[in-house]
C-alpha positions in Angstrom: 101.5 22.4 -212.1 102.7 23.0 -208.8 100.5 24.0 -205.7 102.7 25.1 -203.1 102.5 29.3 -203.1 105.0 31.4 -201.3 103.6 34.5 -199.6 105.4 37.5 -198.0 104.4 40.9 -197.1 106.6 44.2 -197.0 106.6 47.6 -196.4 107.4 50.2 -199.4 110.4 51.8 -198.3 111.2 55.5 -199.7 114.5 53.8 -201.4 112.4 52.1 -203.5 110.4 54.8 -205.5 110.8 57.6 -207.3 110.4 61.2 -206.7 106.6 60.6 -206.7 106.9 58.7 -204.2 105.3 55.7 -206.2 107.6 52.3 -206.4 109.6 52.2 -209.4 109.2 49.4 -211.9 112.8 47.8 -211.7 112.4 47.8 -207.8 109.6 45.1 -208.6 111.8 42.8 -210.4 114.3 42.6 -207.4 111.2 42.0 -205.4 110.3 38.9 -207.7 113.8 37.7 -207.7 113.8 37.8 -204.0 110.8 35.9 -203.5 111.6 33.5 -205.9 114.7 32.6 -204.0 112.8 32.2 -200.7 110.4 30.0 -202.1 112.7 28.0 -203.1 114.6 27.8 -199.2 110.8 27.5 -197.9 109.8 24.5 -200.4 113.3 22.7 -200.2 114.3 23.8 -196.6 117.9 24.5 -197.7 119.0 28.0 -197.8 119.9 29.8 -201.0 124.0 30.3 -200.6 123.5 25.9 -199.7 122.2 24.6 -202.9 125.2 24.4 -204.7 126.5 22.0 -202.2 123.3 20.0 -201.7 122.1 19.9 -205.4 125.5 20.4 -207.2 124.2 23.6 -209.0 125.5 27.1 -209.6 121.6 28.2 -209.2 118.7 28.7 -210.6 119.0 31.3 -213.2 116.7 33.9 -214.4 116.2 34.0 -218.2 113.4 36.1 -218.8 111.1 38.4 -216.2 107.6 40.0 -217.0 105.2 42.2 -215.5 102.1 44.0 -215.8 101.9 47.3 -213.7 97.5 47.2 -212.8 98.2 49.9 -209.5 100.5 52.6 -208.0 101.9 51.0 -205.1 103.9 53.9 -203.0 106.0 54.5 -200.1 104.3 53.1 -196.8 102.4 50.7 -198.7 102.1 47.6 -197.4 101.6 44.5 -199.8 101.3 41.0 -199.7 103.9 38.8 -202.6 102.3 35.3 -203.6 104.7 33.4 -205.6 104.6 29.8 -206.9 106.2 27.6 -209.6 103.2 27.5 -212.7 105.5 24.8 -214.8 108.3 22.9 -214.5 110.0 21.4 -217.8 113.2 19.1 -217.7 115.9 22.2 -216.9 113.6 25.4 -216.6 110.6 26.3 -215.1 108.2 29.3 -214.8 107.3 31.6 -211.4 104.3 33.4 -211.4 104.7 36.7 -208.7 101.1 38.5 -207.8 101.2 41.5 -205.3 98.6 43.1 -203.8 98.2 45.9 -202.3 94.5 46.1 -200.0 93.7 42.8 -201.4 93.8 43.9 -204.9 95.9 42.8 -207.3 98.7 45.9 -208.3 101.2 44.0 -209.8 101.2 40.4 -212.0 104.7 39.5 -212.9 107.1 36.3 -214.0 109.9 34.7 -214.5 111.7 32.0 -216.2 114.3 30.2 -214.7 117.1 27.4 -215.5 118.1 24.7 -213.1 122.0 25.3 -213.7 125.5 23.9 -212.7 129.0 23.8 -214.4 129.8 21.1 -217.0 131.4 18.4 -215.8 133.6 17.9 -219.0 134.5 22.0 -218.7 134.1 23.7 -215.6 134.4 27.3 -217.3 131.0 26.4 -219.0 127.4 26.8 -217.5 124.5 24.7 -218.6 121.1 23.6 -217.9 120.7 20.3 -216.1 117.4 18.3 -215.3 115.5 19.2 -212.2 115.9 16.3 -209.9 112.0 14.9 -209.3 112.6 15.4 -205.6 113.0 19.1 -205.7 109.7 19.0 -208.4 107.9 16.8 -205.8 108.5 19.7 -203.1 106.4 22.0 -204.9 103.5 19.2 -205.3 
């Protein structure tokens, strides 16, 4: 289990909610997806377009996202996203997301993820490949 928790806060922008002015479930995931990509730069110190070159992976791809909707967040809001790594397997791991909104919790969401890069046998095919313990160790 890692221990290193990623926080950002944000304004609700009109763009992301509906008519009722209340943010609009999709626009959450994009928020996970975001922070889970920043955490990443802020654990590793390498920016997101640079791990390719540094790692030698296409990225870390999402395979499955979650959420539980608790509170209306809405335009002007302004809440808080805490995200961290809860498991790390050999290729994949698992991001736990928690906004809040007043210091309540409006929003628990996840995602999993797969360390990936091209085969090295066939380049036109994408697999997982084991999560060096460095990168692991960054989230400790």
């Amino acid at each position: 289990m890692a221990s290193f928790i990623f926080r950002r806060r944000l304004t609700i922008e009109w763009g992301q909610c509906d008519p009722a002015g209340i943010v609009f479930n999709s626009r959450f995931f994009e928020m996970f997806d975001t922070s889970s990509w920043l955490m990443f730069e802020a654990a590793l110190g390498v920016k997101p377009q640079d791990l390719a070159g540094t790692f030698g992976i296409i990225g870390i791809a999402l395979v499955d996202a979650r959420a539980n909707f608790l509170k209306p967040v809405r335009f002007g809001d302004e809440i808080e996203i805490a995200s961290r790594v809860s498991e790390f397997r050999r290729s994949s791991f698992d991001v736990e997301h928690k906004i809040t909104l007043g210091g309540t919790l409006a929003v628990d969401g996840g995602e999993s993820r797969v360390w990936t890069a091209r085969s090295k046998h066939d380049p036109h095919k994408i697999g997982a490949m084991p999560i060096p313990p460095e990168v692991i160790a960054k989230f400790g």
